[in-house]
N, C-alpha and C positions, 0 to 999 in steps of 0.2 A: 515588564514588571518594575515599577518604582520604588515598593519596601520588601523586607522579609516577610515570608509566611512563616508561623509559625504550623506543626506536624499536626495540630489540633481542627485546625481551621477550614472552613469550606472554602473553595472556589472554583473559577469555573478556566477550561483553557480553552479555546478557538484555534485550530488550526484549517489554516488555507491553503488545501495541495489540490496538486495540479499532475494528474496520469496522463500519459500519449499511448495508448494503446496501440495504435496502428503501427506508432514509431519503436517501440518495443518489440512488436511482433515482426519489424523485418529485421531486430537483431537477436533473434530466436529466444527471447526471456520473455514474455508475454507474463506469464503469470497472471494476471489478472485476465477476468472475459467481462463482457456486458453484453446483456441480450436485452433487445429493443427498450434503449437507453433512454426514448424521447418518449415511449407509450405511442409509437406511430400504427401498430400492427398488429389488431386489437386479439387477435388470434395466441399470439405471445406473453407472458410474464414479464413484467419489466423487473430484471435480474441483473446481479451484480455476483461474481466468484474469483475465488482463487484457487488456481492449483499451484502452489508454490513450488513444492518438492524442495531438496536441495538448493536446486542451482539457480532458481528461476524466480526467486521473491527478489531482487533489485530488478528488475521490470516496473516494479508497483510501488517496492516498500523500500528506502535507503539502509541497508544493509548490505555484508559480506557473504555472498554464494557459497563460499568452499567450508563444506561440511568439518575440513580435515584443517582446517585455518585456526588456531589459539590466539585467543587475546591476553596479551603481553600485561604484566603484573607490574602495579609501578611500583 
């Protein structure tokens, strides 16, 4: 972003992320699934989910797991 928005104003944001599902799922937080992701397997939906719960949305989404965790008042 180069100027101020003002509270009024349209725009638009882009974001470019990037999930490792496989590599999530051997550090047991998976949270996210995808089911036949390429459209290879005409028999399936090509799907995308989460089950977050708790402890298990930093797998997918940058965030703090522990339900029980307070964020400090500045």
């Amino acid at each position: 972003m180069n100027r101020t928005y003002k509270a009024t104003e349209q725009y638009t944001i882009y974001i470019n992320y990037i999930v490792k599902p496989d590599y999530t799922k051997l550090l047991g937080t998976q949270g996210i699934y995808f089911v036949n992701p390429k459209g290879e397997n005409k028999n399936e939906p090509v799907q995308i989910w989460t089950q977050g719960e708790p402890e298990s949305n930093s797998g997918w989404l940058p965030t703090i797991d522990k339900p029980n965790q307070k964020q400090l008042k500045k």
